[in-house]
Structures are given as C-alpha cells and as structure tokens.
C-alpha positions as CSV (number, residue, x, y, z in Angstrom):
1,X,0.0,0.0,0.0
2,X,1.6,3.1,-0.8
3,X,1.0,5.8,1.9
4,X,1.5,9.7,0.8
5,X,3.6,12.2,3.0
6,X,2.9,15.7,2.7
7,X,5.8,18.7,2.5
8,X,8.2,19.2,5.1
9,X,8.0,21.9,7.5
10,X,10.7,23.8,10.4
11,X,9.4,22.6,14.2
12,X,10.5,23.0,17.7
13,X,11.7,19.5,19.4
14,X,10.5,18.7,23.0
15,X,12.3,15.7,23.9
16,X,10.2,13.2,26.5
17,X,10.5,11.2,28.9
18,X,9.1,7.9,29.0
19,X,5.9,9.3,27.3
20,X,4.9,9.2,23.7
21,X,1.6,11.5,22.5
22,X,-0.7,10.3,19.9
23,X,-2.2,11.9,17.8
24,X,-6.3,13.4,19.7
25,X,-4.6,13.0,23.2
26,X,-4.6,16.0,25.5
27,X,-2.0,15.3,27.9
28,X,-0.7,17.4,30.7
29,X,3.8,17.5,30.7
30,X,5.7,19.2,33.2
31,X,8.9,20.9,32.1
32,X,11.9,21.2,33.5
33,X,15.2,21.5,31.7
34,X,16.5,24.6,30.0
35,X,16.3,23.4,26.3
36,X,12.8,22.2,27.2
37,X,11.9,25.7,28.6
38,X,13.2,27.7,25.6
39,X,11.8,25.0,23.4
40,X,8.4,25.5,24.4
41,X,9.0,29.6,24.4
42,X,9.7,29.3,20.4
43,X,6.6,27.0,19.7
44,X,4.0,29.8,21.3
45,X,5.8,31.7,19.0
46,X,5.2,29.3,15.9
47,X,1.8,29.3,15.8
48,X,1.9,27.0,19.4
49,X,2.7,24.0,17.6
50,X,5.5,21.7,18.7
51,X,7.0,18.6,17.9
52,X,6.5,15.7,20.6
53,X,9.7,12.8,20.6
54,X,10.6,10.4,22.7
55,X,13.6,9.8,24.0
56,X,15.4,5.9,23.6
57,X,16.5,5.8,27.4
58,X,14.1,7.9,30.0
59,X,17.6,8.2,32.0
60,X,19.5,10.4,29.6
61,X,19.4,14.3,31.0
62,X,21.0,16.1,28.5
63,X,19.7,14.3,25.2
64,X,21.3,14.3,21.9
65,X,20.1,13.8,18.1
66,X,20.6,9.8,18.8
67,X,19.1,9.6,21.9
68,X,15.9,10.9,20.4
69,X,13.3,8.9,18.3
70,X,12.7,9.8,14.2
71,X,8.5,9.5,14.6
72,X,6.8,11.6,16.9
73,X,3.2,13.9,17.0
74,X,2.7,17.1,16.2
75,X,1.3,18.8,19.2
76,X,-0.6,22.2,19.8
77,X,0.1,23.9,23.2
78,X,-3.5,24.7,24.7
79,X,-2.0,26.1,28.0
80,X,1.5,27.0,29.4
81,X,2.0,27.7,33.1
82,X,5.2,28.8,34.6
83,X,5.5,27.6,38.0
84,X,7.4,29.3,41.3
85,X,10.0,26.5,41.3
86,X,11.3,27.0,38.2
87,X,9.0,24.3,36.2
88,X,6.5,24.9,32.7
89,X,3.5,22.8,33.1
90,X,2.1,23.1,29.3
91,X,-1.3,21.4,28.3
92,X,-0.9,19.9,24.8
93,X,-3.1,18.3,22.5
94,X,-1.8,16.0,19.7
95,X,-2.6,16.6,16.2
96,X,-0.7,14.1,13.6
97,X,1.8,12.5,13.2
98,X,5.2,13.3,12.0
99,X,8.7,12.2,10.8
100,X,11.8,14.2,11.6
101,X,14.7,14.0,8.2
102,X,17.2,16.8,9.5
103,X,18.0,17.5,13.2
104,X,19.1,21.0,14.0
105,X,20.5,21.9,17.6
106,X,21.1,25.3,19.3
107,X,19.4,26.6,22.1
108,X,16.9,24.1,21.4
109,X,16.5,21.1,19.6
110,X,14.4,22.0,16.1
111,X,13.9,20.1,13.0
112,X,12.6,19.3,9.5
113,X,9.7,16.8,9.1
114,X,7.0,16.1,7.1
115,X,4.1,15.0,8.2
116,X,3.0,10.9,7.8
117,X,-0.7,10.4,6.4
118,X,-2.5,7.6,7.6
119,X,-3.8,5.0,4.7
120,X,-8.1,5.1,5.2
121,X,-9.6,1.4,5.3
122,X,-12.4,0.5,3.2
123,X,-15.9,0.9,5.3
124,X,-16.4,-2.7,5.6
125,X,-12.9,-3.7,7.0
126,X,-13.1,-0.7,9.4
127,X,-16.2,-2.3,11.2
128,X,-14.8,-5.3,11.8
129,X,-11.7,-4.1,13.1
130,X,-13.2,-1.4,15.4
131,X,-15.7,-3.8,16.6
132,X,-13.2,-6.7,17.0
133,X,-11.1,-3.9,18.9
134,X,-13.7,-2.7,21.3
135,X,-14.6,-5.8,22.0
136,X,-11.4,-7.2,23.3
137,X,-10.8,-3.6,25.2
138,X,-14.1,-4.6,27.1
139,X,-12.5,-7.2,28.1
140,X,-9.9,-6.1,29.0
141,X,-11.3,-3.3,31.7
142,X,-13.3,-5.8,33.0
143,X,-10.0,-7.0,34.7
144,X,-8.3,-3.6,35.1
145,X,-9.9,-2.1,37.7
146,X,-7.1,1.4,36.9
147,X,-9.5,2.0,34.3
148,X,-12.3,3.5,34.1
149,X,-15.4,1.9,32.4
150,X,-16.2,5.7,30.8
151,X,-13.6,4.9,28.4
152,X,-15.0,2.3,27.0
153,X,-18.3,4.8,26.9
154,X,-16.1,6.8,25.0
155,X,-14.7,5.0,23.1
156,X,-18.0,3.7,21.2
157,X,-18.5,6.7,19.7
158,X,-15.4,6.6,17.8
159,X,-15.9,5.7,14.7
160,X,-12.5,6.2,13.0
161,X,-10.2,3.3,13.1
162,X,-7.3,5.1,13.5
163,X,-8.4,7.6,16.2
164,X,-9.9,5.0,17.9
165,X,-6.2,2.7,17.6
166,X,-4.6,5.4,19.4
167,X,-6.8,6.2,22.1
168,X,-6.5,2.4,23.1
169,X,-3.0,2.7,23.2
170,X,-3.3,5.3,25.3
171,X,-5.1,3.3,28.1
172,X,-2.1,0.2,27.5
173,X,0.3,-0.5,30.0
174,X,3.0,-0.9,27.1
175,X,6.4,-0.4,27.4
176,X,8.3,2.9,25.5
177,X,9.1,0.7,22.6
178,X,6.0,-0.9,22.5
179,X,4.1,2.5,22.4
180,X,6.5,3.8,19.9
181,X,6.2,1.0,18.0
182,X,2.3,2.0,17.4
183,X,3.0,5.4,16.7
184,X,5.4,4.5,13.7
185,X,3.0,1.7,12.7
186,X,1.0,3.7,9.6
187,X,-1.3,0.7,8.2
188,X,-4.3,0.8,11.1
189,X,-5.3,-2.6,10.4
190,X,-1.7,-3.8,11.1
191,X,-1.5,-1.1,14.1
192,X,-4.7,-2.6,15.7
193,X,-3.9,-6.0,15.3
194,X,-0.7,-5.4,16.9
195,X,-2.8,-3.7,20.1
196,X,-4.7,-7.0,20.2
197,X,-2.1,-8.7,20.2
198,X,-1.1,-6.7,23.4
199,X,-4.3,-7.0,25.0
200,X,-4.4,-10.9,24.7
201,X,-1.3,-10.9,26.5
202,X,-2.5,-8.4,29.3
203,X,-5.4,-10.2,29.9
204,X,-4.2,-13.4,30.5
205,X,-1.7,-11.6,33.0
206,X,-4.6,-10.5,34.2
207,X,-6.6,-13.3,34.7
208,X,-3.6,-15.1,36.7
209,X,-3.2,-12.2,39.0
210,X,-7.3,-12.1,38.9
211,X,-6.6,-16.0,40.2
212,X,-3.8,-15.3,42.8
213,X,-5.7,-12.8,44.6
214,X,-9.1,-15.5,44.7
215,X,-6.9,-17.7,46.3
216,X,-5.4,-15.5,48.9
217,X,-8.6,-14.2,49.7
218,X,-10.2,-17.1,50.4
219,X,-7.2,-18.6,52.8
220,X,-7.3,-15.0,54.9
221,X,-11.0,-15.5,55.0
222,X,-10.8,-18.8,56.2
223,X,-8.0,-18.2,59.2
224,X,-10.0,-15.2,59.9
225,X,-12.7,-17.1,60.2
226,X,-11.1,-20.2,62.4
227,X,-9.0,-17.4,64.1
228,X,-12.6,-15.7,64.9
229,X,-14.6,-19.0,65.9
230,X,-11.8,-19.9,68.6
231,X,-12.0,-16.7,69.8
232,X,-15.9,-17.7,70.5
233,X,-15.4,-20.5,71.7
234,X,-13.1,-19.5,74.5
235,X,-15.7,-16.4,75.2
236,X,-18.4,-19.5,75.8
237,X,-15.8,-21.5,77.5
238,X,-15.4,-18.9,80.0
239,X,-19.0,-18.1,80.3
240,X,-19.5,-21.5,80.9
241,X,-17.1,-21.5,83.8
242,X,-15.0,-23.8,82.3
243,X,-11.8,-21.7,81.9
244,X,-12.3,-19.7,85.3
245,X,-9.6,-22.6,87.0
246,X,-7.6,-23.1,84.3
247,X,-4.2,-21.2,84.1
248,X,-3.0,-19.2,80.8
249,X,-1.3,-21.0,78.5
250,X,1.0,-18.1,77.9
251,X,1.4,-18.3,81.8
252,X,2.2,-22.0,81.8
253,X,4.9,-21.6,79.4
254,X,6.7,-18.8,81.0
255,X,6.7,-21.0,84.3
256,X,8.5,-23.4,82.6
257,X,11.1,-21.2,81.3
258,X,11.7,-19.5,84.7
259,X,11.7,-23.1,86.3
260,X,14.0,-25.0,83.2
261,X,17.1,-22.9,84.9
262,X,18.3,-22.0,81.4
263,X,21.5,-20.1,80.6
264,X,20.8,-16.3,80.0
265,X,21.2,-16.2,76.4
266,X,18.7,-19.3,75.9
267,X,16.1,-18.0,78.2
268,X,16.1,-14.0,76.4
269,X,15.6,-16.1,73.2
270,X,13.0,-18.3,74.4
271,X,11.1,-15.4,76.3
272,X,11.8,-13.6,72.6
273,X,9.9,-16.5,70.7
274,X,7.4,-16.7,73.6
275,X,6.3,-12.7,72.8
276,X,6.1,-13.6,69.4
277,X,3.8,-16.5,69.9
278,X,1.3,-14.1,72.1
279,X,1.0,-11.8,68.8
280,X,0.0,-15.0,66.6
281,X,-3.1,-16.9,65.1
282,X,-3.1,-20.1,67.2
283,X,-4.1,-21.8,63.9
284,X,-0.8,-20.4,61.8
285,X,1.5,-22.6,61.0
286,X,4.0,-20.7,62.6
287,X,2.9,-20.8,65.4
288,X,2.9,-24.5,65.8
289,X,6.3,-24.0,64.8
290,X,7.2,-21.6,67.7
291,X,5.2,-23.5,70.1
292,X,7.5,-26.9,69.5
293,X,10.6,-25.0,69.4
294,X,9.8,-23.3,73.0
295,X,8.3,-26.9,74.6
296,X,11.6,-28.1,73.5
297,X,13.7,-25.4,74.8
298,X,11.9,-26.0,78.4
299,X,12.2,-29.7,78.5
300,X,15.9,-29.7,77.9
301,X,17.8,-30.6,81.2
302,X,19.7,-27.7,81.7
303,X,20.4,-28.2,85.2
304,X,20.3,-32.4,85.5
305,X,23.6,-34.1,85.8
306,X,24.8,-37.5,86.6
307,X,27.1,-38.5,88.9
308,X,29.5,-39.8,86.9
309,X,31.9,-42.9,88.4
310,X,35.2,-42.5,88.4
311,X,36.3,-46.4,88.8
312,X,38.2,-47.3,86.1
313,X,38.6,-51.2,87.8
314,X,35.2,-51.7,87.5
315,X,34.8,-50.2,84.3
316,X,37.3,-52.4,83.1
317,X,35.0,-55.2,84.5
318,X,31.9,-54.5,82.9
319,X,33.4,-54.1,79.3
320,X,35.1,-57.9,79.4
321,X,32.5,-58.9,80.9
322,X,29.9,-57.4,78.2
323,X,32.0,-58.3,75.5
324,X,34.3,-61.0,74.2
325,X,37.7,-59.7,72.7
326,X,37.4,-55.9,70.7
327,X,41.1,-55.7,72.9
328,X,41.8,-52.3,70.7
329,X,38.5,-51.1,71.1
330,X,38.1,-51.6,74.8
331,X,42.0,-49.8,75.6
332,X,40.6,-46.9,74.0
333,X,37.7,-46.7,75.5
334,X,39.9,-47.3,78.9
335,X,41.6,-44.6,77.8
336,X,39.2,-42.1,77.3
337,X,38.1,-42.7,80.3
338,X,40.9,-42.1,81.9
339,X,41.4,-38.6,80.6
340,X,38.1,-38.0,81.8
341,X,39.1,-39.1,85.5
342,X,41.9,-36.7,85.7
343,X,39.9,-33.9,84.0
344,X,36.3,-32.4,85.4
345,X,36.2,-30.6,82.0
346,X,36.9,-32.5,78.6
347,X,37.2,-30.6,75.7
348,X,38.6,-33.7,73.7
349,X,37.0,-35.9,70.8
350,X,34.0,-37.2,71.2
351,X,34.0,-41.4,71.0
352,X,32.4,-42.5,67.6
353,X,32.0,-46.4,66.9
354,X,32.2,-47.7,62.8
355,X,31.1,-50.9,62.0
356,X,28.9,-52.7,60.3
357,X,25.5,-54.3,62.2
358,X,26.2,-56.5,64.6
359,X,29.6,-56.2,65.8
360,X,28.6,-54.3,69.4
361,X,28.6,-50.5,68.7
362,X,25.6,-50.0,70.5
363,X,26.0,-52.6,73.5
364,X,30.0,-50.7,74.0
365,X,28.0,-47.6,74.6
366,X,25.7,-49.6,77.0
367,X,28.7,-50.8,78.7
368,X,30.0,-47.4,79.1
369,X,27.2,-46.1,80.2
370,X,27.0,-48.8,83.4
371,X,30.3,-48.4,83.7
372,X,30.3,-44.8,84.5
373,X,26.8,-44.5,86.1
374,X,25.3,-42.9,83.3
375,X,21.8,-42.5,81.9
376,X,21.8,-44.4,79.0
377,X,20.0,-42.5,75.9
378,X,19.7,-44.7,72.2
379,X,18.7,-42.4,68.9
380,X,17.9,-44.5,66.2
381,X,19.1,-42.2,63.3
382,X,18.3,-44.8,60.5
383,X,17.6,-43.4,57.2
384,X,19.1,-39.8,57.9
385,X,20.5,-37.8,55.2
386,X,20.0,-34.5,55.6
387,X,22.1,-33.3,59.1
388,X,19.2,-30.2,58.5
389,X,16.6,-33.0,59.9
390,X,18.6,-33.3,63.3
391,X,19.3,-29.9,63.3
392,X,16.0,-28.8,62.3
393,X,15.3,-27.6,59.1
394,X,11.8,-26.5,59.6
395,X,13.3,-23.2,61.0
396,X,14.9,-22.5,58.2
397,X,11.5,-21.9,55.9
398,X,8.5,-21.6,58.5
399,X,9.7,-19.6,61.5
400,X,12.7,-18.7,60.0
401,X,15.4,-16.4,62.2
C-alpha cells in the first residue's frame, strides 16, 4: 500500500521522557530542563505547535540527536504555566503524526519533518476491526480495575479506526518501545492488530493475577474465620465456667522457662519466641512452629547431671565382661576414660563407633554407660541424610530467624 507524506516543515523539538503523545490525546507535561523551557518559548511563538519525541532511554538528562526517536506527534500547546519552582506545566493536544529527516541543535533542539498520512480502510474492513477492537478492550477493563469503564463509553462513539487505535494505546500498559512502536505503525489494520495482540497478553496476565488474589482471599478469610470462631469459643468457655480454674497457656509456658534454669542467652531467646507467639493466630503454621521449638527449649535438662563414676577397675570389669575380645576397642575406651578421671572438664574428641550391624557398637555404649553411672539414651538415626533434619530444618522456611 503506498502511503502519501505531505511537505516538510521547520518545528520545535521537545524531547520526552518515558511518554509518547498520539495523535487526539490532550496530555498534561511538566517541564523542567533549559532546552525544554526555551523549546516550548519558540513554539507559542510558531503558531503553538511543537514537535512531541521520545527519548530511547528515560535516564538520559541532557539528550542528543541519537538519543531521540525519528517519529513523533505534532502537538498544539493549549495552555502554558510557569511555575514558582522554576517548572513549565504546558497542556498539549496531539494533532498528527510526524517524521523528523534533519536534526538542527542550538538553544533548542528543532527540525525538518514532514508530516505521515494515515492509509483510510475501506468501510467494511473498518467495522470489523473497530468492533473486533472494542470488543477485546471490554474485556480487557473488565479485569483492570485502573481504568475506568467511561472509556469504553467513550470509546464507542469513535468511529474512526485510527483515532480510535490510538486512544486504546493510550489506556495500555505498554512499554516505550512498544508504544513507539504504534506510533510508527502507519497501516491501522496492522497497528490494531498489533494492540490485540497486546491486549491478549495483558489479559491473560490478568486473569492469573485475577486468580492469585481469589486464592489468597479465600485462605485469609478462612484463618480469619477459624481465628474468629476460637475466639468464640473461649468467650463461651469462660462463660461456661470452664476456663475460670484453668491457668494461661502463655502463663504455663513462662513458668516453665523460669523453672528450666536455662542459661541467659537461651532464656532471652525463648522469652523472645514466647512474645512472638502471644502476637500470633493459634491456627498459623508458625505458630505451631514456635510453640515446639519453646516446649523443647523447656524440657531440655539444663540443670540435670549425673554423677559420673570414676572407677576405672570396674569399668574395666563390665566391658570384658559385656563383650568378648574388641582388645583395641576396649583400651581406647579405657583410655578415654581415663582422661576423663583426671579432667572435670573435657574438651577432647568425642568417642564414635564404625562398624557394620552386629559387631557391638551400640552394646559398648551400654557398657559405658554402666560403667560410668550414666543414663543411657539410644537415637535411632536410621535413614538420615539430611544433618538439617537433626538440626532442624523446619526453622529454616517456616519460623525462620
């Protein structure tokens, strides 16, 4: 299709910022830099008409020739306001578009462009693309609540394709290259079904987020609603009489911590998790999570020690009498011992047993135990992995420090 460009003309330049005009939009701009400012004072001098580009990176402060895109929109200024800070706010309206062939910079960026004519589509095609259009920009308010529905109200009684292309791109979240990329598309049809294109993909954004939220919504209703039902149901309790005897939980729990005899920095940290757990849901799981960690910090034996024997004789005793040979095994063990007899405080290895099944790891650490009047205490780590599942992993996602 051959499209038909009109004569050049000599325009002021306002560079933008993340922002491209299309032709019909009346946009407000605030203007701040100096070439900007003295831009805008040499368009209300030419007939108020200036020359709206966009520049390639919304970053760039001082912009140059290549910075700037070669399509932009003729623009009449329908208000200027000069602002105590320094600012222009201008009002503009754009008009049509146009294409910029020679850059000329002084004071202010100007240029030479002509302006770009828009192909007209025969009646028939532009019903079914306006209607196709509108049709998929209902749908697509319907999930973006930033819009208003008057748009759409508006946007019926356009009956030009072109106009009505560029007031829905108006209302797209598309990115700078997108919506420069629809003002240098000059075919409507092909500049409409690019916008549909768009649209499909925002609305099946849309209808995930649209999802998401359902989903959240219903799981804070529903711990709402548990959270609020408990809440009853101790209100009855206590009407009832039920809970009148019954100490607080939170009470119960700080008892134990005062009476565990815990070092100082265990007990802040417990007392810490214990504040915590006041300010939760009962039904969260993190608070189940909280709540273990704190009934296990109270049932450790902080305090409870053995009296350990010191007869290395009788030790000696028990172990050939428990077990048949393992000489090697048994002077080590002896000797450990030993250490441990001369020393109140051991900081050396700990003992640790390799063998295959069956060859009297686990009676050995029987023996020791009876033979230094110790409790005896047998974890069954079968089928351990992960040292995270000893060490507990579960406060590494829910409850996390």
């Amino acid at each position: 299709m051959n499209l038909e460009r009109s004569e050049r003309i000599e325009i002021p330049v306002l560079p933008l910022r993340d922002v491209v005009v299309y032709p019909h939009m009346v946009i407000p701009l605030f203007v701040g830099r100096e070439k900007s400012i003295q831009c805008l004072d040499a368009a209300m001098d030419n007939n108020k008409q200036v020359l709206l580009v966009a520049q390639k990176q919304a970053e760039t402060d001082e912009p140059k020739v290549s910075d700037l895109f070669e399509v932009g929109t003729v623009a009449t200024i329908l208000q200027l306001l000069k602002l105590p800070d320094g600012t222009v706010k201008v009002l503009v309206e754009g008009q049509q578009r146009a294409k910029i062939h020679q850059f000329n910079e002084g004071e202010f960026f100007s240029a030479e462009a002509e302006y770009l004519l828009t192909p007209e589509l025969d009646d028939k095609e532009q019903e079914v693309v306006v209607r196709s259009a509108i049709n998929q920009f209902e749908g697509f308010i319907k999930l973006n609540k930033k819009i208003p529905p008057e748009v759409l109200t508006s946007l019926n009684g356009i009956d030009e394709a072109a106009r009505l292309a560029d007031t829905i791109a108006a209302h797209m979240p598309l990115k700078l290259a997108d919506k420069q990329q629809v003002l240098e598309i000059l075919d409507v049809a092909e500049r409409l079904e690019f916008l549909m294109g768009q649209m499909e993909s925002e609305i099946d954004l849309l209808q995930v987020e649209k999802r998401i939220r359902t989903r959240v919504k219903k799981q804070m209703e529903k711990s709402q609603r548990e959270y609020y039902l408990n809440e009853q149901m101790k209100a009855i309790q206590k009407e009832l009489g039920e809970m009148d005897d019954a100490p607080d939980e939170f009470e119960v729990l700080q008892q134990k911590i005062e009476a565990s005899k815990m070092p100082k920095e265990a007990r802040e940290k417990t007392e810490q998790e214990l504040q915590k757990l006041k300010m939760m849901s009962p039904m969260s799981a993190e608070a189940t999570v909280v709540r273990s960690y704190i009934d296990w910090m109270v049932s450790v034996p902080w305090t409870k020690r053995s009296k350990v024997k010191k007869d290395l004789a009788k030790a000696e005793e028990i172990l050939n009498a428990d077990h048949y040979g393992l000489k090697r095994v048994k002077e080590r063990i002896l000797e450990y011992l030993a250490v441990q007899t001369r020393i109140n405080k051991l900081k050396g290895p700990i003992l640790c047993l390799v063998g295959p099944p069956g060859v009297g790891k686990t009676s050995l650490g029987r023996s020791i135990a009876a033979a230094t009047g110790r409790k005896y205490v047998r974890m069954a780590l079968g089928g351990v992995r992960d040292e995270a599942e000893i060490r507990g992993h579960r406060r590494t996602y829910i409850g996390s420090l």
